[in-house]
Structure formats: structure tokens, C-alpha cells
C-alpha positions as CSV (number, residue, x, y, z in Angstrom):
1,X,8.8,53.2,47.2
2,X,6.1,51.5,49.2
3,X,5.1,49.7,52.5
4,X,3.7,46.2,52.8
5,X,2.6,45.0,56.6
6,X,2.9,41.5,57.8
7,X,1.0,40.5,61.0
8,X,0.6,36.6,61.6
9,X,-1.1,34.4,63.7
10,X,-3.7,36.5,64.0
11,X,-5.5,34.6,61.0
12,X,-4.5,30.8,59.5
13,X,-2.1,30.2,59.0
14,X,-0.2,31.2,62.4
15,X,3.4,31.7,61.0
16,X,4.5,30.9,57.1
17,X,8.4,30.9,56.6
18,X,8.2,33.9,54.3
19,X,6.2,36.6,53.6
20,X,5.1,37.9,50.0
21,X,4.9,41.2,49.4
22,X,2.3,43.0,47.6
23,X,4.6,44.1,44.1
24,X,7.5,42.7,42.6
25,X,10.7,44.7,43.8
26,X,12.3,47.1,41.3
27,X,15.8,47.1,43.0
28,X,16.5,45.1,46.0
29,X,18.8,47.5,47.8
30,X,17.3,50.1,50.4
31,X,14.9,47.5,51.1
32,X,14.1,48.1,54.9
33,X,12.8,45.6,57.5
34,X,11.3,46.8,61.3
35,X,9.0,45.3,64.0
36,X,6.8,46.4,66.4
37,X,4.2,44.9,69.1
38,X,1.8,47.2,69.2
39,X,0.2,50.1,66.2
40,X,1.5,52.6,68.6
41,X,4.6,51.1,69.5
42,X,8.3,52.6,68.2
43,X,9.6,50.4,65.4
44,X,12.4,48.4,65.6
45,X,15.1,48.2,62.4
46,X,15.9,44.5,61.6
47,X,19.2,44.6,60.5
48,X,19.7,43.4,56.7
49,X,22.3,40.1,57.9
50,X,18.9,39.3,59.4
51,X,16.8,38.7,56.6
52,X,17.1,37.5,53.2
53,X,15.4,38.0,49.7
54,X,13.8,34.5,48.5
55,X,13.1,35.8,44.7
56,X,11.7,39.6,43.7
57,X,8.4,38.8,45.7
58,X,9.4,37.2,49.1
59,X,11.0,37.8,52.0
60,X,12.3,35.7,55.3
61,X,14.5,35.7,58.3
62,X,17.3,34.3,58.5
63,X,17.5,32.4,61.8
64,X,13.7,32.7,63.2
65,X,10.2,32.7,62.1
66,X,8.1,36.0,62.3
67,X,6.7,36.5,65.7
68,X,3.4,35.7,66.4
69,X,1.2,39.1,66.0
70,X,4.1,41.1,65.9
71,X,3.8,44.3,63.1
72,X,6.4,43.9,60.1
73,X,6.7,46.4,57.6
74,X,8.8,46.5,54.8
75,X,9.7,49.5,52.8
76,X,10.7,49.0,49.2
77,X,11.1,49.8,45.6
78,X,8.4,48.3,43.8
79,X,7.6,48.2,40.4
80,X,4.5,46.9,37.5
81,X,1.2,48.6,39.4
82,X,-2.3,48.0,37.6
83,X,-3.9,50.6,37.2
84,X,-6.2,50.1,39.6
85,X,-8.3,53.1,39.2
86,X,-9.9,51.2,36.3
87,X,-12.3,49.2,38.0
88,X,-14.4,51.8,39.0
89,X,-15.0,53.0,35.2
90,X,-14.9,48.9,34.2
91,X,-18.0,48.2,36.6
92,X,-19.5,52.1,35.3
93,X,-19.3,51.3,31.5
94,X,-20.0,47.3,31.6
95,X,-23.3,47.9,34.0
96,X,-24.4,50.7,31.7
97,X,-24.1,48.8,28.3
98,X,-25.7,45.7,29.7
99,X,-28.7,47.3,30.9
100,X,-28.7,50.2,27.9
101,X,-27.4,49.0,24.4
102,X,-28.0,46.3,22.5
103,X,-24.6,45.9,20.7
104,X,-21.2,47.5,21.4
105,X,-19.4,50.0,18.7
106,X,-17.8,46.8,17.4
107,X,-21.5,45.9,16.5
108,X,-21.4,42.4,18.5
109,X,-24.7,42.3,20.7
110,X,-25.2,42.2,24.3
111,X,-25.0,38.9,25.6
112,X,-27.9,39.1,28.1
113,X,-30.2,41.4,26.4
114,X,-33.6,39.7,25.5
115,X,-34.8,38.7,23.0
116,X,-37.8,41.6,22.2
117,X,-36.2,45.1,21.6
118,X,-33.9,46.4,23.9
119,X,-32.2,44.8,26.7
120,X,-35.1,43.3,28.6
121,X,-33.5,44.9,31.6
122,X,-36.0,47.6,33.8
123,X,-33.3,48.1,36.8
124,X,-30.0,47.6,37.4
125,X,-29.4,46.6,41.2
126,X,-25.8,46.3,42.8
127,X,-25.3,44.2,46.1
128,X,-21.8,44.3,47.8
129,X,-20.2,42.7,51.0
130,X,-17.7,44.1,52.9
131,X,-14.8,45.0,50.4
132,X,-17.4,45.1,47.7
133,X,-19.5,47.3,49.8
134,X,-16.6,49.3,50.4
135,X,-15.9,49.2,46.3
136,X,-19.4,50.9,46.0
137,X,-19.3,53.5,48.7
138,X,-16.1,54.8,46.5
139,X,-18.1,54.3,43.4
140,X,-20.4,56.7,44.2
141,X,-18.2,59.3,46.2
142,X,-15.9,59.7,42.5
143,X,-19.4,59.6,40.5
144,X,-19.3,56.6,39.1
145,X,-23.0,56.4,39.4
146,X,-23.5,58.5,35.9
147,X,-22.3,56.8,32.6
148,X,-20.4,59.0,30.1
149,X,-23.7,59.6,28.4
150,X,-25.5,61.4,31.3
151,X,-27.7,58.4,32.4
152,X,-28.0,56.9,35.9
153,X,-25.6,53.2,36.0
154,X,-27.6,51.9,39.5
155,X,-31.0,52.5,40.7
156,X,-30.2,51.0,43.8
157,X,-27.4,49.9,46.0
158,X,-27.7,47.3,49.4
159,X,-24.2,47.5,50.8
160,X,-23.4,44.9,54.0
161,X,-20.4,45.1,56.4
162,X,-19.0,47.8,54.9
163,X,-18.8,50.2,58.1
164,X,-17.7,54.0,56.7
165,X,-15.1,52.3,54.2
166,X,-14.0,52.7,51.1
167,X,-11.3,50.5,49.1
168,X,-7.3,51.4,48.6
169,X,-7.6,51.1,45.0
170,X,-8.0,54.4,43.4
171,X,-4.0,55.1,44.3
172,X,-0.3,54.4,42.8
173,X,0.7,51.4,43.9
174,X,-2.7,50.3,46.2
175,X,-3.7,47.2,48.3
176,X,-6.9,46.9,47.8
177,X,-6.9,43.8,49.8
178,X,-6.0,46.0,52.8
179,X,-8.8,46.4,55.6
180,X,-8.1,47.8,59.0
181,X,-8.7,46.2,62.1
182,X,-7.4,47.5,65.6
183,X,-4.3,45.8,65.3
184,X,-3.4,45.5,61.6
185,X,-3.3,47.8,58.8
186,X,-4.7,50.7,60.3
187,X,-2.2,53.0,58.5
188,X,-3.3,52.3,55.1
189,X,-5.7,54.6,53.0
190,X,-9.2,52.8,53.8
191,X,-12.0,54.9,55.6
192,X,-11.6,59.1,54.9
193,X,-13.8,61.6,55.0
194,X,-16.9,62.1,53.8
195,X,-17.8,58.8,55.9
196,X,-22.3,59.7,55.3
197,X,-24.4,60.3,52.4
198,X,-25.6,63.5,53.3
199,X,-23.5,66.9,52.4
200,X,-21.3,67.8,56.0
201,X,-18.1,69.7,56.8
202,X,-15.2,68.2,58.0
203,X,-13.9,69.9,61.4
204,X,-10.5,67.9,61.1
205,X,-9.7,68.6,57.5
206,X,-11.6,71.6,57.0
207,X,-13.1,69.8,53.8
208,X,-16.3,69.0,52.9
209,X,-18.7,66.6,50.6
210,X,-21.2,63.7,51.2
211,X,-21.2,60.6,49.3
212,X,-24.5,61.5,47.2
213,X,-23.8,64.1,44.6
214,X,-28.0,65.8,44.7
215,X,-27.5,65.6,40.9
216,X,-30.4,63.2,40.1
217,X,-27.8,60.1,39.5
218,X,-27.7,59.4,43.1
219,X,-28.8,55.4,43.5
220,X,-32.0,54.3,45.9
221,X,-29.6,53.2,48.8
222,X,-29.9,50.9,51.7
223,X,-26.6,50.0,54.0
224,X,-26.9,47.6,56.6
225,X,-24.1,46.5,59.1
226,X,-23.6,44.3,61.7
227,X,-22.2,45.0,65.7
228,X,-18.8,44.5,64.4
229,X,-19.1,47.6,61.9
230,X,-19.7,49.8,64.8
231,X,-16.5,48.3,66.9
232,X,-14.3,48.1,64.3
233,X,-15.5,50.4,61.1
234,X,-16.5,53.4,62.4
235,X,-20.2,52.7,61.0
236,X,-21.6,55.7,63.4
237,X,-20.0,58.1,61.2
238,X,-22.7,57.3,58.4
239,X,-25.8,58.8,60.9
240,X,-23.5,61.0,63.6
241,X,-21.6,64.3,62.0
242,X,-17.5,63.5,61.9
243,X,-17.2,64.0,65.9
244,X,-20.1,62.3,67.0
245,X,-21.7,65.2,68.7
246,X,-25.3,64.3,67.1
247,X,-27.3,62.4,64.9
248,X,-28.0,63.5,61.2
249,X,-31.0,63.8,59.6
250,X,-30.9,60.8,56.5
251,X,-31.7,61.3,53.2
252,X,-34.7,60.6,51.7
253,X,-33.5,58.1,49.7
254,X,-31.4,56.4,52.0
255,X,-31.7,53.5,54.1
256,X,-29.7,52.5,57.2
257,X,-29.8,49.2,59.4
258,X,-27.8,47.8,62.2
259,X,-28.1,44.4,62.0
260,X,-28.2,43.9,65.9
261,X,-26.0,41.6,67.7
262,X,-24.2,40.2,64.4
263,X,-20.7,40.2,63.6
264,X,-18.5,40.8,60.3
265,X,-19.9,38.2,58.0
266,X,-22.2,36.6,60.2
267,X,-20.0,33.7,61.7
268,X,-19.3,32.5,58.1
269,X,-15.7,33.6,58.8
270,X,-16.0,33.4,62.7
271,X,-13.5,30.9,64.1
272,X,-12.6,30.7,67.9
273,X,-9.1,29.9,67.2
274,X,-6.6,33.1,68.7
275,X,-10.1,34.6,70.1
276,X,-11.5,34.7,74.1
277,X,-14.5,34.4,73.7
278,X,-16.4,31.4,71.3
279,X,-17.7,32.6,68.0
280,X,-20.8,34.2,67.7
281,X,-23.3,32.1,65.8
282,X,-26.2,34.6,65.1
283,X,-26.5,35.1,61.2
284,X,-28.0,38.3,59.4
285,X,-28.9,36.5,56.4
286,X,-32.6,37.0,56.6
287,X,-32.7,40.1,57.8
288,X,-30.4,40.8,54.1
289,X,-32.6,39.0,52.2
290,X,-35.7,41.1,52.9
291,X,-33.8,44.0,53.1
292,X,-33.2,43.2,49.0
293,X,-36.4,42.4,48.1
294,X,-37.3,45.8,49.7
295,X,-34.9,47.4,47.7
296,X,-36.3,46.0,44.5
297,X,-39.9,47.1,45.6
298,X,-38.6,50.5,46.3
299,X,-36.9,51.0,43.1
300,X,-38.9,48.7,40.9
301,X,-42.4,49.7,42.0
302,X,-41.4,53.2,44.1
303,X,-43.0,51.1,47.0
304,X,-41.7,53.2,50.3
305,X,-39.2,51.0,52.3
306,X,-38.9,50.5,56.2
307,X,-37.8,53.2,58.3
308,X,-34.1,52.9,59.2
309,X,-33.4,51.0,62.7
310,X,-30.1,52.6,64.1
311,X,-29.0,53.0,67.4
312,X,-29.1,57.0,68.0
313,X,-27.4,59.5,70.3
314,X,-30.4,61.4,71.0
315,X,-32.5,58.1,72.9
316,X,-29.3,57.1,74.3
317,X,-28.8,53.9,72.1
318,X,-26.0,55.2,70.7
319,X,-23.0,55.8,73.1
320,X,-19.3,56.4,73.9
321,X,-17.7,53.1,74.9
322,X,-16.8,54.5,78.5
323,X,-20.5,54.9,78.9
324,X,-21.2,51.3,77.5
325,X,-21.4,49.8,80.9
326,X,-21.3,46.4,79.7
327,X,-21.6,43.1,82.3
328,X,-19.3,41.7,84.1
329,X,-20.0,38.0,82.8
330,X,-17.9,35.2,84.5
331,X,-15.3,33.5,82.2
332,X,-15.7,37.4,80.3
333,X,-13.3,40.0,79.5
334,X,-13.9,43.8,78.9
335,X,-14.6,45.2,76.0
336,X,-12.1,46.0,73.6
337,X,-12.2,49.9,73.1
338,X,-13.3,50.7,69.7
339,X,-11.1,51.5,66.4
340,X,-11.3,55.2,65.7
341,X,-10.8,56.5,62.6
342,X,-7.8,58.9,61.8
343,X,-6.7,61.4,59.1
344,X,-5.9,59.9,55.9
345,X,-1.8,60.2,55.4
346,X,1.1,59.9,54.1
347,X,1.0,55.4,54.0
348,X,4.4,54.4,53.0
349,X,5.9,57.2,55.9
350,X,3.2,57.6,58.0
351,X,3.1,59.8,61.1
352,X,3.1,58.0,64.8
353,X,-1.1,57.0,65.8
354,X,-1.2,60.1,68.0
355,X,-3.3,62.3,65.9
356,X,-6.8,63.2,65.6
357,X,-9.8,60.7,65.3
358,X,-13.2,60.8,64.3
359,X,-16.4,60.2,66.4
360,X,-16.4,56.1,66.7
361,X,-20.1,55.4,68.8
362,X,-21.0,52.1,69.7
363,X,-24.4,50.5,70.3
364,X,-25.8,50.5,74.1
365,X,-26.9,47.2,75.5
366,X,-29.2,45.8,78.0
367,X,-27.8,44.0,80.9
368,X,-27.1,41.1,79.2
369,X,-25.0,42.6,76.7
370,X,-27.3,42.4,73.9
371,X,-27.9,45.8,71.9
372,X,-30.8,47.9,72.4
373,X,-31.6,49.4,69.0
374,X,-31.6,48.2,65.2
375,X,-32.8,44.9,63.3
376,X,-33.4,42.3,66.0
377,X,-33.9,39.4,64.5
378,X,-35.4,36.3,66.5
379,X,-32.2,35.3,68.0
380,X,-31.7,38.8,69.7
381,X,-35.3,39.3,70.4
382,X,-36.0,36.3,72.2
383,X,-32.1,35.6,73.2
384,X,-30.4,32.5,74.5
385,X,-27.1,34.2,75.0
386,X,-24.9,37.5,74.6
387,X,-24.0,38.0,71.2
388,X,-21.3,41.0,70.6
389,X,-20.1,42.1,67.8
390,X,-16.5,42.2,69.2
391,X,-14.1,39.4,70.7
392,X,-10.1,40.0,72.0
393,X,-7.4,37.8,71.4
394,X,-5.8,35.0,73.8
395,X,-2.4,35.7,71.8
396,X,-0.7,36.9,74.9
397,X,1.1,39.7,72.7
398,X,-2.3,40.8,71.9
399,X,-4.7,40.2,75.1
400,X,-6.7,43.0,75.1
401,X,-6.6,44.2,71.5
402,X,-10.0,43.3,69.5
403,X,-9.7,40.4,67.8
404,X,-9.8,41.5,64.3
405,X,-13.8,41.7,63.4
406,X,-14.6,38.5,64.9
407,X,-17.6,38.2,67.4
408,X,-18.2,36.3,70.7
409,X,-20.9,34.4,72.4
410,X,-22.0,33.5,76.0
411,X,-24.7,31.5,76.3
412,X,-27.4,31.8,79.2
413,X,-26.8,29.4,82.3
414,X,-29.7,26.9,81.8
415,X,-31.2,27.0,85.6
416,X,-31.2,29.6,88.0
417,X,-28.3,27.3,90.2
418,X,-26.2,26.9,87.0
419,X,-26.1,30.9,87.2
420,X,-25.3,31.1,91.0
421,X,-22.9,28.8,90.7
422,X,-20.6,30.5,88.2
423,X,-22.2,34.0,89.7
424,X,-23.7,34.7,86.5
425,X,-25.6,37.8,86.9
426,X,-28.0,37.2,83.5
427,X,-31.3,35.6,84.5
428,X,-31.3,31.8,83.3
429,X,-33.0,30.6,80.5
430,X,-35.5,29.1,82.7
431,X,-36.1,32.0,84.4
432,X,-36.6,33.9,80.8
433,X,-38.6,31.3,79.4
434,X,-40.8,28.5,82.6
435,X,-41.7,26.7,79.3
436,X,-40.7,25.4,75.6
437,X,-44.2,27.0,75.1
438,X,-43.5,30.4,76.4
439,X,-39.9,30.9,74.6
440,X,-41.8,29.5,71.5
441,X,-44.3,32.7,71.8
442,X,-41.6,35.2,72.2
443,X,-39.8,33.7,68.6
444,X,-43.5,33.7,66.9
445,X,-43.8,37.4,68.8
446,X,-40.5,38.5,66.9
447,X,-41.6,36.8,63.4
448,X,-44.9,38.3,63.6
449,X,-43.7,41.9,64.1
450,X,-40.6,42.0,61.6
451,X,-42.7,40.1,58.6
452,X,-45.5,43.4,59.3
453,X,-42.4,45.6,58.8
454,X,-41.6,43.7,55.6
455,X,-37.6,42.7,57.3
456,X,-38.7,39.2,57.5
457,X,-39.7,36.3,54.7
458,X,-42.2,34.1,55.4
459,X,-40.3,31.5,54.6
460,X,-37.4,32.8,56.7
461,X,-39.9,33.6,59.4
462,X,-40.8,29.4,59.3
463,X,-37.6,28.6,59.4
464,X,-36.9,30.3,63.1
465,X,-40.1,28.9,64.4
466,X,-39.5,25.2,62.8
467,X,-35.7,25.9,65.2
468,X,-37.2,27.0,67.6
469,X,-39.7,24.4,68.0
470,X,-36.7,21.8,67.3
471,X,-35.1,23.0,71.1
472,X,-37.5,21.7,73.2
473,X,-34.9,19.4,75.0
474,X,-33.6,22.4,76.8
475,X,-36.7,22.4,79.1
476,X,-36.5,18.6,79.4
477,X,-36.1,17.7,83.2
């Protein structure tokens, strides 16, 4: 017996006719349909002359089509689960052949290994996004990280977006495409404790653990997130204990970065479409970039990273969101509060949202609205706007609810009566930068500094100055 959710219109496209469910059904009787606005919200039965089964894998109503960003959920028998659990020993044993042996027990040789004896292959990096990040943070909590011969698989992980996740695939009957946002799927296994690499105890659970076993298999590891993490992914818990009370001391061997005033995937999946606020362009692509070649000079050479840049409790960069106090902006609407994280439960039957959270922090700003602390790339060093790492929907079920990971932008008024006009309370970009020449010197300012720290390429850092240079119409009379 399991639970599929169905939430539309917050994502293309707005309402299909039917919805598919995650497993082919066993038996179709018992099958139970309800509805709800809101996570918290009491469900509502939809009775069974209502619906209708199209085949073993779809479902419909009968008369209407699914409300827009309404919460379905359907409970039923399902039947023919991979076993999911699979992967994680799949990626363990294929990594550590490829990099270790030059033919497998069936004696036919590894395609990739060169052509001098063995493999050719010094280090084994893995890079993962977002659910593939997620896919390694679980990796190494169930110890994938040692081979079945006692050898290390990875000598170094970069993990991106991946907040203090982990995947629903090591369960019966998971959903590994599942990923919880403040409206949607927040009742499915996804983020549990231990959230941080360093060894803590659990004041909810009374549990305990860390991600990194201490047992000299433990991967060179550097994890990076944008705004959007911290909003929506609970990505203080990775440098805060489970409450967020205070900061913890990181591990030698880890590595952690806010990429600041980014959102989940870096506009690449941004779209204004059911959002407030238009998308927010800033990109943390070169800040990634170096961040990997540091992480093959640390592992390759034992060349000593950057220090981590994370917003902190103890300098105040780090805060509770009713201490955010972020701008009132014209055309702008509050902040969205931030998605805690619960217990891990029971997800076919879970238990109504009124339990206990852990700590969710979110970075401070300036009075702008741009964050304080962490990786500031060009764009939030020498900023022509607000960039957040959070936007809310215009669905008018779902004003006010965060809209999904997405993030928003506001650019600066251009002159200081642009500004007074709309009673914009940021200075103007005029007022910010007189001249072409002088915003020019704050982007080559920001490209000088992060190429010295080694979280900038050159090529990367040419790139924002050949932009930058390429905007001098907006000082044009």
C-alpha cells in the first residue's frame, strides 16, 4: 500500500487530464482519492463515482480537471518495485573496478583503462546536482564510500544544490523523483537526520551519527549551495547543530560554500510563469567551476583549498527569518517563511505537519536584500539588482507559499527620480555607480579578489569584465 501526491500548475504543464501514478496498481479496489489546499490543511475524501481508473497506471475525474495547486493523494495497492537500493552498491562497485582492475571475473577488460599497466586512473572524482547531490550525501551516510575490498571508491566529492538531502531510494516502494518544496511533497522520506558531516546527537530523535564515518574512507568533500538551499533545503543544518543554536566546527576535510544570491539551478530552470517576482538571472557556474578544479588540486596534489564562505550565527550572517528584516521594495512581497524540516515518518499514513522541526537559518542581507556572507560572485559584489534565492506564487490558492525553489529579481531604478517615483528605497544605479568607469572598477575589484582566493578562472574572470564593459549604455544620457 502506498501514497502518490499530485500537485499541478505549480510546474508545466498547469493541469493534464489524468494523473500517473508512481507503480502499477496490484488491485484496484480500496484505492482512495482526497484533496487538500494547503500541507496543513484536513483532507477531503473524493468519493470513488468521482473518479475513474484509465488503465493500472492512471487516474482522472470524472466531471472536472484537478484544481490548480490543490494536494491530491492517492492511496493504493501497488505492485513490481525495483529494488532501488541497488544503485548505491551499482555506482560503489562500477567506480571501484574502473579505477582499480583491469579486467572483471569474467576476464573481459576495463573499457577505459589505459593502455600502460593498470587503469591509467590516479583519482576518482564524483560531481552531483541536486538529486545527484542528494544520491551522494546518502552514499556516504550507508558507506558506500569503501568497496567490498576495503579500498576508498571517491577521493573527492563536489555536491551542488543539494541543501541537507538525501534521495527516497533506499525504501520499499520509493520515489526517488520526490523532492520537497514548501508546498509539495513535504511528507515523503527526503532530508533526516544526520543533516552534517561532523558526528552530532540528535535532540529530536535521540539518535546520533554524521555523514563521515572517521574510518579513513571518508572522500575530500566540498558542498556548495545556492540562496534557495537555505529557504527551501534546510542547508544550515550542514554548519548549525539540529536546532540551530550554533555553528559547528567543520571538518578538516570538508568544504562548504553558499553560493550567494543564487537560486536552485541557477536560472537554468527559473521561469516567471505562476511566480511574483521575475526570475532571477545570476548564475553560479563559475563559482562551481573553480570550486572543481580546487577539488582536484586538493585531492590530486594535497594542495589546501579555500576556506569555507558560509553565512554564520556567531557574526550575525546567519539568522532566524523573523530577524531577516528584509526591504520593503515597491511592486515586492514578503518573504516566504522558510521550509523546516520534520521527523522522518510513517509516508503512506503520515501524521498531520504539527510536529517537531529542525533549525532552518537563512542568510542575513544588506538593505537591498542581497546576502551578506558566502561566494559573491561579480553580480552580487558589484550588484545591479536584488537577487533572492526565494520567489511566491501569483496562483491565488498559493499566494504566499514559496514558489517551489524558484528565485526572483528586482532590478535597481536607473536614476535617483526613477527611485522616488516608485518610492524605491535602494539607492539607484547612478547613485551606486556616477560612471560606466566606476561600476567597471567594482566588477574588476570582485575578479581580482576571488581569482587570489582561487574561486575564480581567469577566463571566467574575463568573461564578467568583457559584460561588464558591454553595459555601458546604461550610463548613456
Amino acid at each position: 500500500r502506498v501514497r502518490d501526491e499530485f500537485v499541478f500548475g505549480v510546474t508545466p504543464p498547469e493541469v493534464p487530464p489524468y494523473a500517473r501514478l508512481s507503480y502499477p496498481a496490484a488491485d484496484r479496489a480500496g484505492a482512495r482519492l482526497t484533496v487538500r489546499q494547503r500541507e496543513r490543511d484536513t483532507p477531503r475524501e473524493i468519493p470513488t463515482s468521482d473518479w475513474f481508473w484509465l488503465d493500472d497506471r492512471h487516474v482522472a475525474l470524472r466531471d472536472d480537471s484537478f484544481e490548480l495547486g490543490a494536494i491530491y493523494d492517492f492511496r493504493y495497492l501497488a505492485r513490481d518495485p525495483p529494488v532501488l537500493g541497488l544503485g548505491f552498491a551499482a555506482v560503489r562497485d562500477l567506480v571501484s573496478f574502473l579505477r582499480r582492475e583491469t579486467r572483471d571475473a569474467a576476464g573481459n577488460p576495463n573499457p577505459i583503462a589505459g593502455a600502460s599497466e593498470g587503469t591509467g586512473i590516479d583519482v576518482a572524482l564524483a560531481v552531483g546536482v541536486s538529486q545527484s547531490g542528494r544520491f551522494l550525501r546518502h552514499f556516504l551516510e550507508l558507506g558506500m564510500n569503501r568497496d567490498r575490498r576495503d579500498r576508498p571508491v571517491f577521493d573527492g566529492m563536489l555536491m551542488y544544490v543539494s541543501g541537507a538531502g538525501k534521495v527516497f531510494a533506499n525504501h520499499a516502494f520509493g520515489q526517488p523523483a520526490r523532492t520537497a518544496s514548501q508546498h509539495t511533497n513535504r511528507l515523503f522520506p527526503e532530508s533526516w537526520f544526520p543533516f552534517a558531516h561532523s558526528h552530532l546527537s540528535d535532540p529530536l530523535t535521540g539518535g546520533s551519527g554524521g555523514l563521515l564515518g572517521g574510518d579513513g574512507f571518508d572522500p575530500r568533500i566540498i558542498e556548495a549551495n545556492s540562496s534557495s538551499e537555505y529557504w527551501d533545503k534546510g542547508a544550515s543544518l550542514l554548519h548549525t547543530d539540529p536546532i540551530g543554536e550554533r555553528d559547528l566546527e567543520i571538518p578538516e576535510g570538508v568544504r562548504l560554500f553558499l553560493i550567494s544570491g543564487t537560486a536552485h539551478m541557477g536560472g537554468m530552470l527559473q521561469f516567471a510563469g505562476p511566480c511574483v517576482y521575475p526570475p532571477n538571472p545570476h548564475r553560479p557556474a563559475p563559482a562551481l567551476r573553480a570550486l572543481l578544479v580546487v577539488l582536484d588540486a586538493w585531492v590530486s596534489e594535497g594542495r589546501e583549498p579555500p576556506e569555507s564562505r558560509i553565512p554564520r550565527i556567531a557574526d550575525g550572517t546567519l539568522v532566524a527569518f523573523e530577524k531577516l528584516g528584509f526591504p520593503r521594495l515597491p511592486g515586492g512581497v514578503p518573504p516566504p517563511a522558510p521550509n523546516g524540516i520534520r521527523i522522518a515518518g510513517d509516508w503512506v499514513d503520515p501524521s498531520p505537519e504539527d510536529g517537531p522541526t529542525y533549525g532552518a537559518l537563512v542568510p542575513a542581507v544588506d538593505s537591498d536584500g542581497n546576502e551578506v556572507a558566502g561566494l559573491r560572485l561579480p553580480d552580487l559584489a558589484a550588484p545591479r539588482g536584488t537577487h533572492t534565492g526565494w520567489n511566491t506564487f501569483r496562483v491565488p490558492l498559493l499566494q504566499g507559499d514559496a514558489c517551489g525553489r524558484a528565485g526572483g529579481y528586482l532590478q535597481f531604478a536607473r536614476t535617483v527620480s526613477d527611485r522616488e517615483q516608485t518610492g524605491d528605497p535602494r539607492p539607484a544605479l547612478l547613485e551606486r555607480y556616477p560612471t560606466h568607469e566606476d561600476y567597471l572598477a567594482r566588477v574588476r575589484e570582485a575578479v581580482d579578489a576571488l581569482e587570489r582566493a582561487r574561486l575564480l578562472l581567469p577566463e571566467d574572470g574575463r568573461r564578467y569584465l568583457e559584460r561588464a564593459s558591454a553595459a555601458s549604455d546604461l550610463w548613456e544620457p
